[in-house]
C-alpha positions as CSV (number, residue, x, y, z in Angstrom):
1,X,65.7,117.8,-21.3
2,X,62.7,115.2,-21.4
3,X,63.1,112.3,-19.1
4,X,61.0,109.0,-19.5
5,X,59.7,107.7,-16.4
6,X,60.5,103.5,-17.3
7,X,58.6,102.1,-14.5
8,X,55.1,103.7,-15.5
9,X,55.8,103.1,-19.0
10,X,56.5,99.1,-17.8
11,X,53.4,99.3,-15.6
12,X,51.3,100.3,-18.5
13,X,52.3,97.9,-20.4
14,X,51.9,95.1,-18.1
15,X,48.1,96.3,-17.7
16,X,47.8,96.6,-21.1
17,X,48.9,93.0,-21.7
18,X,46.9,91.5,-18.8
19,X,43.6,93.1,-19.8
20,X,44.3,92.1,-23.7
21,X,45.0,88.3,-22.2
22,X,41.8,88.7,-20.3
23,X,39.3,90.2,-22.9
24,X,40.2,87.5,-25.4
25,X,40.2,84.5,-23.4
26,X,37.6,85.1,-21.7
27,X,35.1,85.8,-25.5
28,X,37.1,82.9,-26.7
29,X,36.2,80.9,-23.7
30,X,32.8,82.2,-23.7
31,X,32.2,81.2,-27.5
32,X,33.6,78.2,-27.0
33,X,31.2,77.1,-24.3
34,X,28.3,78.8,-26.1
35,X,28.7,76.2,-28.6
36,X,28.9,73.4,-26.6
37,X,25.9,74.7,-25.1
38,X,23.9,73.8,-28.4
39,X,23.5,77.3,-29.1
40,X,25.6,78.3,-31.8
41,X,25.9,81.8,-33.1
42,X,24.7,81.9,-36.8
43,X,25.1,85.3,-38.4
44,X,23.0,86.3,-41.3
45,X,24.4,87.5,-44.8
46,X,25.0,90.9,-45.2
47,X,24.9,92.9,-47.8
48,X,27.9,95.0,-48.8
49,X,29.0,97.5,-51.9
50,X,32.4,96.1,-51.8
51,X,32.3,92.9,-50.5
52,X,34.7,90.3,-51.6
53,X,32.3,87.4,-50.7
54,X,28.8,87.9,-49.9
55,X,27.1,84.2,-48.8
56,X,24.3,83.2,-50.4
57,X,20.2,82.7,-48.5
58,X,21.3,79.0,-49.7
59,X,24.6,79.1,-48.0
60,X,22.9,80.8,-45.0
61,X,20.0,78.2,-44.4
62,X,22.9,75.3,-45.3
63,X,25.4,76.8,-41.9
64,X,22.0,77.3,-39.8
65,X,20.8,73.1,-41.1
66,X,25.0,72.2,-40.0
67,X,24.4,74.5,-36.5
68,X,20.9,72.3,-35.7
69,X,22.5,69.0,-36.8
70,X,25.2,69.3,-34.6
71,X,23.2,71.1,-31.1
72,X,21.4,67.6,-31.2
73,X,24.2,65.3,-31.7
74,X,26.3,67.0,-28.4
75,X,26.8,64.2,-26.0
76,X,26.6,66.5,-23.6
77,X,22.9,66.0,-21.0
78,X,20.4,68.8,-20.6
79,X,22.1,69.8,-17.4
80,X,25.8,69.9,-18.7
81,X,24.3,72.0,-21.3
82,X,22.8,74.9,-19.3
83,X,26.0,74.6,-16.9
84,X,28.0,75.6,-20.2
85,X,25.1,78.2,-21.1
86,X,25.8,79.8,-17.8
87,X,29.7,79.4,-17.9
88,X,29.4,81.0,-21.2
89,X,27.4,83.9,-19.7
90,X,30.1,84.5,-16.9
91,X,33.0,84.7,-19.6
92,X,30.9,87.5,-21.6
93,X,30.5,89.5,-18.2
94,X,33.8,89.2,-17.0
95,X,34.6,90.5,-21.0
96,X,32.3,92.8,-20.5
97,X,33.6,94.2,-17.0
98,X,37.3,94.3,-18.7
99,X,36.1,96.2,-21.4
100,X,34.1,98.7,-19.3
101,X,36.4,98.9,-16.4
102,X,39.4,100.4,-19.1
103,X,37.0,102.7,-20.2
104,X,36.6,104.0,-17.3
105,X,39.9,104.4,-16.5
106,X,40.9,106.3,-19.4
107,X,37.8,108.8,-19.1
108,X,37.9,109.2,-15.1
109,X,41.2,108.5,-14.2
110,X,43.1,110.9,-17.0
């Protein structure tokens, strides 16, 4: 007869749910004050067999032109700005920490 132990099974999922909240807050967080921070991820085209869209070097330079344009029109002072930097930095580590810490879990703690 196979019996299900219910309360592990509810505890797993509860940490399973609370780190998911936490790893995407915290990059979504993190992104969000990255570009209030004037720096704005810009990704370069790649190249792919199979790509459905591939942008163009003219779409590429047009997104990095939009990126610039809008880090100097931010209200926000020079101060504000590296507050978000930092902020932004703390959100990737605690990401980061989540990330690493489940890892660790599942190899260690088997």
């Amino acid at each position: 007869m196979i019996t299900v132990d219910w309360i592990a099974f509810l505890q797993v999922f509860a940490a399973a749910m609370i780190a998911a909240v936490v790893v995407v807050t915290s990059y979504a967080l993190g992104l969000r004050l990255l570009v209030r921070a004037g720096r704005a991820p810009v990704v370069a085209p790649a190249e792919f067999t199979d790509a459905i869209t591939v942008i163009s070097a003219r779409e590429a330079r047009r997104a990095e032109k939009a990126a610039a344009k809008a880090a100097r029109k931010s209200p926000l002072t020079e101060t504000q700005k590296r507050l978000a930097f930092v902020a932004a930095c703390g959100c990737f580590t605690v990401c980061a920490a989540a990330v690493l810490g489940g890892i660790l879990l599942i190899v260690f703690n088997h």
